[in-house]
C-alpha positions in Angstrom: 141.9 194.9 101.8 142.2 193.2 104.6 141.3 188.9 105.3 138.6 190.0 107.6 136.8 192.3 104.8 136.4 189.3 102.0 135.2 186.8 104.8 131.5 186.1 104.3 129.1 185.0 107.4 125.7 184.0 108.3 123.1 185.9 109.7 123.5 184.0 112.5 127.2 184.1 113.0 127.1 187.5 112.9 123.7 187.7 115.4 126.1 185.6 117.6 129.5 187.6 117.3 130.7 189.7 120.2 131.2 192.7 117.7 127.7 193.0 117.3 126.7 192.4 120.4 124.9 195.9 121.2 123.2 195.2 117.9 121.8 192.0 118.0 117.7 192.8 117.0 118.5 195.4 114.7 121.0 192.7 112.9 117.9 190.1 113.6 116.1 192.6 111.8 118.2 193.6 109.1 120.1 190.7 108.1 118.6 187.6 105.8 118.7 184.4 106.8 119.7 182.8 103.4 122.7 185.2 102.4 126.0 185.6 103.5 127.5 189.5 104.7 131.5 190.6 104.7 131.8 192.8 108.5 131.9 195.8 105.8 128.2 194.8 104.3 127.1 194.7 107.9 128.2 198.1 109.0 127.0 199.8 106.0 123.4 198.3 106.7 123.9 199.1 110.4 125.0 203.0 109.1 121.9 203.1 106.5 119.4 202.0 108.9 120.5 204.8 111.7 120.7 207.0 109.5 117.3 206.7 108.3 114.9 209.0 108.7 111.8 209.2 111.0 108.1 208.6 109.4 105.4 211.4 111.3 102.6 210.1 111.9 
């Protein structure tokens, strides 16, 4: 596993990264401001969320 996987951040660390720059309201969204996500728990939340599927009206 690599050192980058086990790190843990804050929502706003992560809001603030340039990696997630393209999603920065869908992590505002998303993401909790009291816990703490690995890049890995990020991109499965980003993955879930567009793959989600579409409510008709």
């Amino acid at each position: 596993m690599k050192n980058d996987e086990k790190s843990k951040y804050t929502k706003e660390q992560l809001v603030n990264a340039d990696k997630y720059r393209h999603s920065k309201d869908l992590l505002n969204a998303l993401l909790d401001a009291d816990k703490l996500y690995s890049h890995d728990d990020v991109e499965q939340l980003i993955k879930r969320f567009l793959k989600g599927k579409v409510k008709a009206c």
